[in-house]
C-alpha positions as CSV (number, residue, x, y, z in Angstrom):
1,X,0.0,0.0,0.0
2,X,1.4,3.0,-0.9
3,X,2.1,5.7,1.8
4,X,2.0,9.3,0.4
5,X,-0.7,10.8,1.9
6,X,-1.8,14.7,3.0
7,X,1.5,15.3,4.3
8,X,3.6,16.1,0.9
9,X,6.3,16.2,0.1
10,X,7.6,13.1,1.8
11,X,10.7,13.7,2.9
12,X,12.6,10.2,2.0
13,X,15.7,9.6,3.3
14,X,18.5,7.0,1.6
15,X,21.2,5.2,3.2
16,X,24.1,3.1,1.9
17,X,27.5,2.6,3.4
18,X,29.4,5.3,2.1
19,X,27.2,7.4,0.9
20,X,28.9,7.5,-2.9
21,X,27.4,5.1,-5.1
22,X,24.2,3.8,-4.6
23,X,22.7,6.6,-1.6
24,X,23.5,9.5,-4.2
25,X,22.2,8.6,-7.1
26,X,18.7,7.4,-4.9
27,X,19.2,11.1,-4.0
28,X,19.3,12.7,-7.1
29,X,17.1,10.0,-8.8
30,X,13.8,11.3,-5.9
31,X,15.2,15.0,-5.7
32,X,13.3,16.6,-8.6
33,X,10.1,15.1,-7.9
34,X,7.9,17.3,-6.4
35,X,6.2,15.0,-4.0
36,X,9.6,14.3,-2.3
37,X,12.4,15.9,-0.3
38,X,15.7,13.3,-0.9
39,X,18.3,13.3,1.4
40,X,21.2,10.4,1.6
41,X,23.6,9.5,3.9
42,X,25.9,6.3,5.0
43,X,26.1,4.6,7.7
44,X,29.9,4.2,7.9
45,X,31.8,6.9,10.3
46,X,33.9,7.6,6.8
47,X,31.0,8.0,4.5
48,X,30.7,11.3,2.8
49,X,27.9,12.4,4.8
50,X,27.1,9.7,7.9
51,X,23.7,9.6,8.3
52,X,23.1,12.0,11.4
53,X,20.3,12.1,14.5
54,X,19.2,15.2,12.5
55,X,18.6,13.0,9.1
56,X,16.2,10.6,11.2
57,X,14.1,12.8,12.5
58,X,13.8,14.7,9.5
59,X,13.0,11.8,7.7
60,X,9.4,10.6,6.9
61,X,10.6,7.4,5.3
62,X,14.1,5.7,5.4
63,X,15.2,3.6,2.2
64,X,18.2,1.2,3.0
65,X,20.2,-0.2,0.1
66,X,21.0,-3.4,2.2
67,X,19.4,-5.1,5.3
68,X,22.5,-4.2,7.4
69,X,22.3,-0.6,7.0
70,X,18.8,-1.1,8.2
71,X,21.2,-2.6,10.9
72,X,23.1,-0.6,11.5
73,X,20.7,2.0,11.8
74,X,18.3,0.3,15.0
75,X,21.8,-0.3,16.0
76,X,23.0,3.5,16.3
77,X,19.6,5.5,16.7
78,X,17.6,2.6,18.5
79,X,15.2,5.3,20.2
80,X,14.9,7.3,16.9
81,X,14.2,4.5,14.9
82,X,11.3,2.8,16.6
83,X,8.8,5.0,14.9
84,X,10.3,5.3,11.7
85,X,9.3,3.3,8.2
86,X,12.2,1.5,6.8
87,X,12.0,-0.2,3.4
88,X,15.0,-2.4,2.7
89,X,15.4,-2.0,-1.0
90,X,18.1,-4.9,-1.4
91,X,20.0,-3.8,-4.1
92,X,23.8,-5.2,-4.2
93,X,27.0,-2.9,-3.7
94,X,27.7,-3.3,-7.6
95,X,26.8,-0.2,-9.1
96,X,28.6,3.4,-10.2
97,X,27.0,6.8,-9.3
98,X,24.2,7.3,-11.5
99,X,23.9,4.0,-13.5
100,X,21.7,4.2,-15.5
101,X,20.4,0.7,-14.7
102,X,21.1,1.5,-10.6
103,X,18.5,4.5,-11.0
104,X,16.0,2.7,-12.7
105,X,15.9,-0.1,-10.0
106,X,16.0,3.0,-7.4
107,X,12.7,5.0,-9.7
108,X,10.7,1.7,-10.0
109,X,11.5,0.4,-6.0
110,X,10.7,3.9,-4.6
111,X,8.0,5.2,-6.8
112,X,5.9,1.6,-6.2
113,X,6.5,1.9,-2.2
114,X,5.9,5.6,-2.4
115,X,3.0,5.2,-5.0
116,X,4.6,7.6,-7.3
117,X,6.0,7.3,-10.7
């Protein structure tokens, strides 16, 4: 069931590792939309920008690349997390920034959880 609802833009938040590959292009992928905010992050203390206390709570709706950032994430931020929507999107560390076939997995995934195209 899709979750947009009255509250739009949904502010979606995307989290990889190290916030260079697969994170960033989620990002740019949902950023033009007008029904969503993106914002990315990693979970790693050396991503490019580690996902912050800050990201959480701005966040409506958290999209994980892989079950262990989803993880890491309950791991870190247990009290912030417990109300938050998670969608693990399982897609494999084996994609460049902005491949092309990487940000069509990330439109379709997104845009069927979010109910957007």
């Amino acid at each position: 069931m899709p979750i947009v609802n009255n509250t739009l833009p949904i502010k979606a938040l995307f989290v990889c590792s190290r916030n260079q590959w697969r994170s960033p292009t989620a990002e740019q992928v949902w950023r033009r939309h007008p029904q969503v905010q993106a914002r990315s992050g990693g979970t790693s203390p050396n991503a490019r920008h580690p996902v912050s206390a800050d990201d959480l709570n701005w966040a409506d709706v958290i999209f994980v690349m892989e079950e262990k950032h989803k993880s890491r994430l309950q791991a870190s931020y247990r009290n912030l997390m417990s109300n938050k929507t998670v969608y693990v999107l399982d897609i494999p560390d084996e994609y460049k920034y902005m491949d092309p076939e990487l940000m069509e997995i990330v439109r379709e995934a997104v845009g069927g959880i979010l109910g957007l195209d």
